[in-house]
C-alpha positions, -999 to +999 in steps of 0.1 A: -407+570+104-443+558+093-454+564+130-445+591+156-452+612+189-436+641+207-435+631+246-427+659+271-413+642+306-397+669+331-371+683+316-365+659+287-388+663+250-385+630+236-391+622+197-402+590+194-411+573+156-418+539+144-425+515+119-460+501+138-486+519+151-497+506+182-467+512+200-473+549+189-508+542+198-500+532+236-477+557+241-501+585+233-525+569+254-505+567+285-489+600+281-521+623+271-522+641+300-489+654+299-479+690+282-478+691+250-452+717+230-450+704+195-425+731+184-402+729+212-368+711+198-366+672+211-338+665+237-338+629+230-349+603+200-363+567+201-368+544+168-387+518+171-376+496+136-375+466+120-344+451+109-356+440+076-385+453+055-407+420+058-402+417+099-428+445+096-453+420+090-437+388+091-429+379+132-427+412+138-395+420+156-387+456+171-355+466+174-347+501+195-327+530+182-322+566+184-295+593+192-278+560+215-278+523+210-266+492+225-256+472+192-259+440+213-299+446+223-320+417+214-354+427+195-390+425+211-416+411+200-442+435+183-467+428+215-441+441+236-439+477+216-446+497+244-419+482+265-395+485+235-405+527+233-401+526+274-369+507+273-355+529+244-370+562+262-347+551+291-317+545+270-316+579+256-319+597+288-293+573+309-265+578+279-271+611+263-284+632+294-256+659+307-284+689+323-281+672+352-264+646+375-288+613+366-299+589+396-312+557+392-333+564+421-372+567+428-381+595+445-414+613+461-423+649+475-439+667+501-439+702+516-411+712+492-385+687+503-379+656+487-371+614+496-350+598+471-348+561+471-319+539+452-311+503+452-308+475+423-336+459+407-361+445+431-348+465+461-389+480+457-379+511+451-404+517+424-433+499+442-425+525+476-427+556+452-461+546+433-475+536+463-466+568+485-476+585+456-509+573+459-508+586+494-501+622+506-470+623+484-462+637+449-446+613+432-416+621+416-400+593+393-395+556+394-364+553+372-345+585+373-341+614+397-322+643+381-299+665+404-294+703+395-255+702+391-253+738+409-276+736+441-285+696+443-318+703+443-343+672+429-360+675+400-388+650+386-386+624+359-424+615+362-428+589+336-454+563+337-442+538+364-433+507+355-455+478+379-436+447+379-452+413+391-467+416+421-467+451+425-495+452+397-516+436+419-508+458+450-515+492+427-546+479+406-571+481+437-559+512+444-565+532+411-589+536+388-584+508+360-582+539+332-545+549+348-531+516+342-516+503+306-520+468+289-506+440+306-473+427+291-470+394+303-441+370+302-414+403+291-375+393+300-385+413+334-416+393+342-452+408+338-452+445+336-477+472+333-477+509+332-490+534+358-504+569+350-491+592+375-516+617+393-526+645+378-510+664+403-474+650+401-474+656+363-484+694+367-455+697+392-430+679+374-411+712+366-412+719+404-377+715+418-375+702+459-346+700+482-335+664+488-343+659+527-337+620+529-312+594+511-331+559+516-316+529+503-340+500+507-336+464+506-371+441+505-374+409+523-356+410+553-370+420+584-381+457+588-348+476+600-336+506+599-298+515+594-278+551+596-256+553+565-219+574+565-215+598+536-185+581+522-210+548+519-239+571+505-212+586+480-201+554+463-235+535+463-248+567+443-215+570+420-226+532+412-262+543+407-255+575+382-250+567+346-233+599+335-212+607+373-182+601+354-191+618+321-195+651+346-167+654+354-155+678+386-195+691+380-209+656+387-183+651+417-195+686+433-233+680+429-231+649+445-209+658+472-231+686+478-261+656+481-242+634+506-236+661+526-262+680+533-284+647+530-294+625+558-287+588+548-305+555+557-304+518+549-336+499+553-348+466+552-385+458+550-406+424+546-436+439+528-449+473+515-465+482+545-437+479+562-411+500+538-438+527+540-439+529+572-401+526+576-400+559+551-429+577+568-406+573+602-378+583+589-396+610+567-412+620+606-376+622+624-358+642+594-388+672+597-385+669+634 
């Protein structure tokens, strides 16, 4: 393709080309501090295209491709490249990725051990992570947690995090304005815009933790905390995983090996504050 970058996230070396440049552009931006190993052989490629020659130039339209497609995807518009290369980044790892068992779970890290947090879309999950890792935590990955299929242990996924709505706001007077993306306003998921992880959670993204805590949270209600049975803890994370099935016996051992040996809470919070503290109890009891 006319553009292209090589982008190195945990364990995955994603190929990403494209038929613009400032998607290219953005991407490079947000991911220059992370390792850079041109020769190693990509895991995973994203095209960013355009259906017909003249929707280069002509209400530019990007459509996402690669190694795995969804032939129903509707295109973006050209301002919305870097969600497109996001979006598409995302695809290739939830469809193609076998290394490991994938969780659609945020998770954070601290003395070795690790907090994994699932739910669906606006549970917070993503806004907890960045936020604790803005704290005393190493943040770990907003969209994916990957499990090692032998021993369970977590492994990082730290891509930039994706600030939805009024998380931007929460995040923005918290870090310096040269770790945060463009705006995308007005994208099918509201606004959006893209955090820079630390320094310090990208150097360690090869570091792999033992999961201490399962949390599943649930914003809005009020702050609560709620014990969760393994056979509960089993199926919500089957429901989260996009290649459980494609495992096989190795995905069903992994993750019985998680539930297991893997405390497991509910919680309900009414604000940010409150899910962090929530997680910092929890996180307080489990190393007690």
């Amino acid at each position: 393709m006319r553009h292209s970058t090589r982008i190195a996230v945990g364990p995955v070396q994603f190929r990403i080309g494209s038929d613009w440049a400032a998607p290219i552009a953005a991407l490079d931006r947000l991911y220059a501090g992370y390792p850079d190993d041109p020769a190693r052989p990509a895991d995973a490629t994203v095209r960013l295209f355009a259906a017909r020659p003249w929707r280069r130039w002509l209400r530019p339209s990007v459509h996402i491709g690669g190694d795995f497609i969804v032939p129903d995807a509707l295109p973006l518009p050209l301002a919305m490249g870097l969600l497109a290369a996001e979006m598409g980044m995302n695809l290739q790892v939830a469809l193609g990725w076998r290394r490991h068992l994938l969780l659609h779970a945020s998770a954070v890290a601290k003395d070795g051990r690790a907090v994994i947090m699932s739910g669906a879309s606006g549970s917070g999950k993503s806004t907890l992570a960045a936020l604790l890792g803005e704290g005393g935590w190493r943040l770990m990955g907003d969209e994916f947690t990957l499990i090692d299929l032998d021993t369970a242990a977590a492994r990082a996924f730290p891509r930039a995090v994706s600030l939805k709505n009024e998380a931007i706001a929460e995040l923005a007077v918290r870090v310096a304005p040269g770790r945060l993306g463009p705006l995308l306003a007005g994208t099918p998921k509201g606004d959006i815009r893209h955090l820079i992880p630390r320094a310090d959670a990208i150097a360690a993204m090869h570091a792999a933790v033992r999961p201490s805590l399962l949390i599943f949270p649930q914003f809005g209600p009020a702050a609560a905390i709620e014990a969760m049975g393994e056979g509960e803890a089993f199926v919500r994370l089957t429901e989260a995983s996009t290649n459980y099935v494609a495992l096989g016996e190795a995905g069903f051992a992994a993750l019985t090996r998680l539930v297991q040996t893997t405390p497991a809470f509910a919680i309900s919070y009414p604000d940010s504050a409150a899910g962090i503290a929530l997680v910092e109890q929890l996180w307080s009891g489990a190393a007690g």
